[in-house]
C-alpha positions as CSV (number, residue, x, y, z in Angstrom):
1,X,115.6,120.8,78.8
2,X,112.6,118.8,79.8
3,X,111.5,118.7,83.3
4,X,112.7,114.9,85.6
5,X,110.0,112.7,85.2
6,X,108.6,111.5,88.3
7,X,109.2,108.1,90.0
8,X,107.1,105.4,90.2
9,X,106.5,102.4,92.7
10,X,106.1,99.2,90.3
11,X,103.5,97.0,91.8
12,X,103.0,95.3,94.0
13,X,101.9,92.3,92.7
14,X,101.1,89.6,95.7
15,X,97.7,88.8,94.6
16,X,99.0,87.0,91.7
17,X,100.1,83.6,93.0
18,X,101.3,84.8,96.1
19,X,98.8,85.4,98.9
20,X,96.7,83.4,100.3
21,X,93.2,82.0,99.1
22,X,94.7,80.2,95.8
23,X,96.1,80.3,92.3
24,X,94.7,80.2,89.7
25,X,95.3,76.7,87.4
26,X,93.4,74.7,84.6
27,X,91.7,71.3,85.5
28,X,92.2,68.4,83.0
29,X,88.6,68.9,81.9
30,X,89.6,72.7,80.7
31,X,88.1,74.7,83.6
32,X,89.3,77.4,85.3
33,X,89.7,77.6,89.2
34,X,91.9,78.1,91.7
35,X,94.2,75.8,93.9
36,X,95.5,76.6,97.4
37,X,99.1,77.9,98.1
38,X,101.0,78.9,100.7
39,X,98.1,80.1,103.4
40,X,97.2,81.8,107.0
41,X,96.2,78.7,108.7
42,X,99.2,76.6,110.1
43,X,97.7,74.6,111.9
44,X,98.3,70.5,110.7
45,X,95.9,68.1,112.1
46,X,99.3,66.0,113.6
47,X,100.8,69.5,115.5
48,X,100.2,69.7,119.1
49,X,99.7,72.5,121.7
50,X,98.3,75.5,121.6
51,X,96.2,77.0,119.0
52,X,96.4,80.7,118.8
53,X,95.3,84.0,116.7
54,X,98.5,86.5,115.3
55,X,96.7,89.4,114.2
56,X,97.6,93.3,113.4
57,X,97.7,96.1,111.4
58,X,100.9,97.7,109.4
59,X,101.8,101.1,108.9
60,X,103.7,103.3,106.9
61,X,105.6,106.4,108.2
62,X,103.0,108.6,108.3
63,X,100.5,105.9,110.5
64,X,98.4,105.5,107.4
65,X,97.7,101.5,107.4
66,X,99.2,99.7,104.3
67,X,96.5,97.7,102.6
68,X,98.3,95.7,100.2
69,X,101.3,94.5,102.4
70,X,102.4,91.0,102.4
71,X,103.5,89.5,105.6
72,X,105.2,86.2,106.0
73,X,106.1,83.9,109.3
74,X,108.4,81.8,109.9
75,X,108.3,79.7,113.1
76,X,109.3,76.1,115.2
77,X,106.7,74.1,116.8
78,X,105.2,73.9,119.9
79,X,108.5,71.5,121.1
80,X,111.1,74.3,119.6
81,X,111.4,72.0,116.7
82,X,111.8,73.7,112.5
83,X,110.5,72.2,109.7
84,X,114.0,72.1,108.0
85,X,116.6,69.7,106.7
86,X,118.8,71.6,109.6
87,X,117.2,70.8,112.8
88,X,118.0,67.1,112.7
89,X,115.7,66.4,116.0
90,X,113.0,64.3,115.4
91,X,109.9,65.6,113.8
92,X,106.9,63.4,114.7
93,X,104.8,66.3,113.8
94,X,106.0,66.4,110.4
95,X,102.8,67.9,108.4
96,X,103.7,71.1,110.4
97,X,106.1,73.6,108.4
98,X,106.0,76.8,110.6
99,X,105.7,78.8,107.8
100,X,102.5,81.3,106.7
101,X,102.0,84.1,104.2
102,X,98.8,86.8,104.8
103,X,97.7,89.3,102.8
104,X,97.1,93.1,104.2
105,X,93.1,93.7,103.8
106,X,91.4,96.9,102.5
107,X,92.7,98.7,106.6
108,X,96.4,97.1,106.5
109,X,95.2,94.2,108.9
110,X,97.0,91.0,108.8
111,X,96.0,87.5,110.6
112,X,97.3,83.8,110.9
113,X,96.3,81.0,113.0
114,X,98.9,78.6,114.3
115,X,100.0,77.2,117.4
116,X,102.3,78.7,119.8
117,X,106.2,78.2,119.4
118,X,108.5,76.3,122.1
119,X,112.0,77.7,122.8
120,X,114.5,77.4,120.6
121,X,118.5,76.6,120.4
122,X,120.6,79.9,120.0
123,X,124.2,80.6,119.5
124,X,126.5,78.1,121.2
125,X,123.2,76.0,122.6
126,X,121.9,79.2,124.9
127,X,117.9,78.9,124.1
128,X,116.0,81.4,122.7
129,X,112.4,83.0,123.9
130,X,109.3,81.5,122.0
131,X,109.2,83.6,119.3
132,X,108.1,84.5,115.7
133,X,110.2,85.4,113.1
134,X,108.3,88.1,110.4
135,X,109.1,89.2,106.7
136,X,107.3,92.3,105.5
137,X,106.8,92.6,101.8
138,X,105.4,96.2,100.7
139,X,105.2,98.8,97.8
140,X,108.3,101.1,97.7
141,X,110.5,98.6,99.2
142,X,113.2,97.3,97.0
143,X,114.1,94.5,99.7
144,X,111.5,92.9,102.1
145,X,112.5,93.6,105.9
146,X,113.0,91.4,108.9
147,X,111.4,91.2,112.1
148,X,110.9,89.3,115.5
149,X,107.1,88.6,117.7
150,X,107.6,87.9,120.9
151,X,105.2,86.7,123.3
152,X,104.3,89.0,126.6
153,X,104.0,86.0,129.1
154,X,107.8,84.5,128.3
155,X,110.0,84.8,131.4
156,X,112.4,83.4,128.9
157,X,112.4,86.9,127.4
158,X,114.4,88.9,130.1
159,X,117.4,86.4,129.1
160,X,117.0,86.2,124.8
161,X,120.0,87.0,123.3
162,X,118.7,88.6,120.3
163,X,115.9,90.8,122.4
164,X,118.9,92.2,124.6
165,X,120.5,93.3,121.9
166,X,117.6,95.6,121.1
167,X,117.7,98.4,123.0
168,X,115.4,98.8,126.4
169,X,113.4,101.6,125.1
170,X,112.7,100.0,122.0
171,X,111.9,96.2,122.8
172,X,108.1,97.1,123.2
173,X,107.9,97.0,119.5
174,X,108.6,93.4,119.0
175,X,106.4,91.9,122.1
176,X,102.6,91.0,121.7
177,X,99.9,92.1,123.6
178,X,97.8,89.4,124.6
179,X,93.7,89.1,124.8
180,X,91.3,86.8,125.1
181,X,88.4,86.7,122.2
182,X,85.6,84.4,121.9
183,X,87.3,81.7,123.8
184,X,90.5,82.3,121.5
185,X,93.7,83.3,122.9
186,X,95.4,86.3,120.3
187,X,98.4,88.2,120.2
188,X,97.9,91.3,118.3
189,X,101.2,92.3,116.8
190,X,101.5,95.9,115.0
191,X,104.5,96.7,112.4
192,X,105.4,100.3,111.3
193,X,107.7,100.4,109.0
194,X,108.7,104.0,109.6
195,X,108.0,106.9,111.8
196,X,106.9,107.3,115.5
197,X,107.3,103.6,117.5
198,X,109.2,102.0,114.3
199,X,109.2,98.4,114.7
200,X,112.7,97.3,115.0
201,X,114.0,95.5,111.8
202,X,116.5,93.3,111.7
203,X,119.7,92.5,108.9
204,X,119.8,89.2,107.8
């Protein structure tokens, strides 16, 4: 009887056409470059308010930093407005589509630059605190988890339906803290996936 062979993680795979910085695709003329997809800069030259900085690191269970995660957001504009076919309000700032994909560098840090959301409609028309809605793609994980950013300054936040179902002791892992950098305003946002301070994940 031979011995169980060990398991293996296969990939992953994000650099291939699915972080930031381009693809790559052939010219007409036969040349070989690369073409801009899905990026880390949201920011349209019709969107309005704020511009800010989402930056952080993610860890795996053991607080080591992950360097080849990939995180997506999801977000509405700075009215509380989505880029999709199900918000029928009116879009004037329609070049803006909320959404973002990063790449984890080398030390598991993450960044995007967008503006800052508005509130949002809930359940039965109760609004929701500015927030930002995050989708963690990493090695070992057969699914890609679910997560929420919200901002520290929002007194909306003491009355979010979806952060008061979160336990008290455990809302600290989805809010922000805020700084000031070079004239910039960022909101660094750390996820562990596992472990001590878990960030709470959400079904969906």
């Amino acid at each position: 009887m031979s011995d169980i062979t060990p398991s293996q993680t296969v990939g992953p795979f994000f650099a291939y056409g699915l972080t930031p910085k381009g693809r790559a695709h052939w010219d007409p003329n036969g040349t070989y470059s690369w073409k801009e997809t899905v990026g880390d800069n949201l920011v349209t030259p019709d969107v309005t308010g704020e511009t800010i900085q989402l930056e952080g690191t993610i860890y795996d269970g053991d607080g080591v930093p992950i360097p080849d995660a990939m995180i997506e957001i999801w977000q509405a504009d700075p009215q509380g407005r989505y880029a999709s076919p199900q918000d029928k309000r009116a879009l004037p700032n329609a070049k803006f589509k909320g959404f973002g994909r990063s790449a984890a560098n080398k030390d598991g840090v993450y960044g995007f630059t967008t503006v800052k959301p508005g509130a949002v409609p809930g359940l039965k028309g109760a609004m929701q605190a500015p927030h930002v809605v995050f989708c963690i793609y990493s090695r070992g994980m057969l699914r890609q988890i679910y997560t929420r950013m919200y901002f520290p300054d929002e007194a909306a936040n003491a009355t979010d339906a979806i952060l008061n179902l979160v336990p008290a002791d455990r809302r600290k892992t989805l809010i922000a803290a805020k700084e000031s950098r070079g004239g910039k305003t960022v909101y660094k946002f750390d996820i562990r996936v596992q472990g001590d301070n878990e960030t709470v994940f959400f079904d969906i």
